[in-house]
C-alpha positions in Angstrom: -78.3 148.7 186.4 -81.5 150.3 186.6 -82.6 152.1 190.1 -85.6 150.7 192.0 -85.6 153.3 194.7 -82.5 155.5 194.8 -81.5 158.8 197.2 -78.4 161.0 197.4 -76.1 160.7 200.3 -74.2 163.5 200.9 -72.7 163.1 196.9 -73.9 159.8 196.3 -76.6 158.0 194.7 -77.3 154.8 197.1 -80.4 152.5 197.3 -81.8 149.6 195.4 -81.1 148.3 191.6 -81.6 145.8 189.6 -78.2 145.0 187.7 -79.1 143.6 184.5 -76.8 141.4 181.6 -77.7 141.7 177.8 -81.1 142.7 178.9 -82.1 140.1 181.2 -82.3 140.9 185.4 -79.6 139.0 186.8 -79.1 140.5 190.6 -80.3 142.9 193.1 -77.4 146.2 193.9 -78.1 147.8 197.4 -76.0 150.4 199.1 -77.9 151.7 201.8 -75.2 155.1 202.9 -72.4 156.9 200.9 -69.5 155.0 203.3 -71.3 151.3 203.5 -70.2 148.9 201.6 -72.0 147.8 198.0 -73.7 144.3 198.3 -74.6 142.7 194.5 -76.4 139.4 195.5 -77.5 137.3 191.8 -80.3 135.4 191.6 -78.6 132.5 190.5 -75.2 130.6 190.9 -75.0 130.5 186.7 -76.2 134.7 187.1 -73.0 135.0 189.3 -70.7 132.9 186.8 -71.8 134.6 183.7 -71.1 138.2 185.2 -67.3 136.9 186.7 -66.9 135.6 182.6 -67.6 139.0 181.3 -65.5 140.8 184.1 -62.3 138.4 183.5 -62.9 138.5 179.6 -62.5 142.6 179.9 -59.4 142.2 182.0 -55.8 141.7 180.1 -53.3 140.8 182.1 -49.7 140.9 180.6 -47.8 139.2 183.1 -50.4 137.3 185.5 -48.7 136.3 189.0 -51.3 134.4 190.0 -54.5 132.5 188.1 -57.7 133.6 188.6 -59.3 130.9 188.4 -57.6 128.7 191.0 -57.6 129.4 194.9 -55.1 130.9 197.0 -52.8 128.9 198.9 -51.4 129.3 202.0 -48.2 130.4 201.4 -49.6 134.1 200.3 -50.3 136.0 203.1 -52.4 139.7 203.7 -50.6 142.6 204.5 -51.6 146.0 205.1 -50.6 148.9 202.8 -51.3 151.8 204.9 -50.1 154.1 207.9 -46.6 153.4 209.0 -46.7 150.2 206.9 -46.9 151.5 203.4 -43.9 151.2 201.6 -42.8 147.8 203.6 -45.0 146.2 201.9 -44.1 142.3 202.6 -41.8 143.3 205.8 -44.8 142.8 208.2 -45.0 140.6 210.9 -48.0 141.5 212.7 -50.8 141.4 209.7 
C-alpha cells in the first residue's frame, strides 16, 4: 500500500492509498478519521478475487466449522459478544 495523501489522527495515519498486489495497483484504501471505518474498493471483480485467494491461501484452519467459500445459511444466527451478554454467547434471544 503506498499513501496518496496521508495525515495523523490523533495516533493514526488515515487518508488515501493505493493497495498494490505483486507490483501492480489493484484498489484504492481510504480512512478518512482514526474511529471510521476502512473502505478498500478494487478496481476490478478479478482485483477483488485475486486479493480474497492470497488472504485464504495465508489462513490455516485446523478444524474449519464452516467453508469459506460457500454462503451462510439461515440456521446461523448473529449474536452479540459484549456488555451483559459476553459469556452467554448463543443464550440470546433478542440479537
Amino acid at each position: 500500500m503506498r499513501w496518496a495523501y496521508s495525515w495523523i489522527c490523533t495516533d493514526t495515519r488515515v487518508g488515501l492509498a493505493v493497495v498494490y498486489l505483486d507490483g501492480r495497483p489493484i484498489g484504492i484504501f481510504s480512512q478518512t478519521a482514526r474511529k471510521n471505518d476502512p473502505e478498500v474498493e478494487f478496481f476490478s471483480r478479478a482485483d477483488a478475487d485475486e486479493a480474497r485467494a492470497l488472504v485464504l491461501s495465508a489462513i490455516q484452519y485446523p478444524n474449519p466449522l464452516v467453508s469459506l467459500d460457500k454462503e451462510i445459511d439461515s440456521s446461523w444466527r448473529a449474536t452479540r459478544l459484549t456488555g451483559e451478554n459476553f459469556g452467554r454467547f448463543g443464550q440470546n434471544s433478542d440479537v
